[in-house]
C-alpha positions as CSV (number, residue, x, y, z in Angstrom):
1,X,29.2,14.8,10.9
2,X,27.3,18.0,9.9
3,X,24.2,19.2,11.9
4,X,21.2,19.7,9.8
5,X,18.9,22.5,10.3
6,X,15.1,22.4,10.0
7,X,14.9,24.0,6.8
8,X,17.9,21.7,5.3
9,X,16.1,18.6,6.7
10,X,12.6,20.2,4.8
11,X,14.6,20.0,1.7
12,X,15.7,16.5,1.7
13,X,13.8,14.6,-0.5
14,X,13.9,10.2,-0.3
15,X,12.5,7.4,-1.8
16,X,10.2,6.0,0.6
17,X,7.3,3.9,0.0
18,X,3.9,5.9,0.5
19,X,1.5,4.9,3.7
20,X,-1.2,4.7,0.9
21,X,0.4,2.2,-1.0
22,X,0.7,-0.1,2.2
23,X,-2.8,0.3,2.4
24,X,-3.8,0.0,-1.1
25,X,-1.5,-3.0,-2.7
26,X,-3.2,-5.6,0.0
27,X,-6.6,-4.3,-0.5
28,X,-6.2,-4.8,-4.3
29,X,-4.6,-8.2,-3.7
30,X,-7.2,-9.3,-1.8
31,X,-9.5,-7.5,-3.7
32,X,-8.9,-9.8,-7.1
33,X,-8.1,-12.8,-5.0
34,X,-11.7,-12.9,-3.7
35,X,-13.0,-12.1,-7.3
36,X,-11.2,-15.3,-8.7
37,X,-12.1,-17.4,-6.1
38,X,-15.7,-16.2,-6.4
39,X,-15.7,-16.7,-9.7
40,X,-14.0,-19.8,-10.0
41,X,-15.4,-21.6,-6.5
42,X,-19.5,-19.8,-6.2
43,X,-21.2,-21.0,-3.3
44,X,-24.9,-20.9,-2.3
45,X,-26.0,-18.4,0.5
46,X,-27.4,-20.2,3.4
């Protein structure tokens, strides 16, 4: 096994999933999901 060096290890690229779209896709989700439900289900405020 080869020993990378930094700038070889700089130069790799991969095909990762971004931290923003962890944070995003569930937002969204939940997002529409509370939309729907409002829309579907609307309650009085107390």
């Amino acid at each position: 096994m080869k020993q990378l060096t930094h700038d070889e290890l700089k130069k790799i690229s991969g095909g990762g999933i971004s931290t923003s779209l962890l944070a995003f896709l569930p937002m969204g989700i939940s997002f529409i999901v509370g939309v729907i439900d409002g829309y579907l289900r609307p309650l009085k405020c107390n």
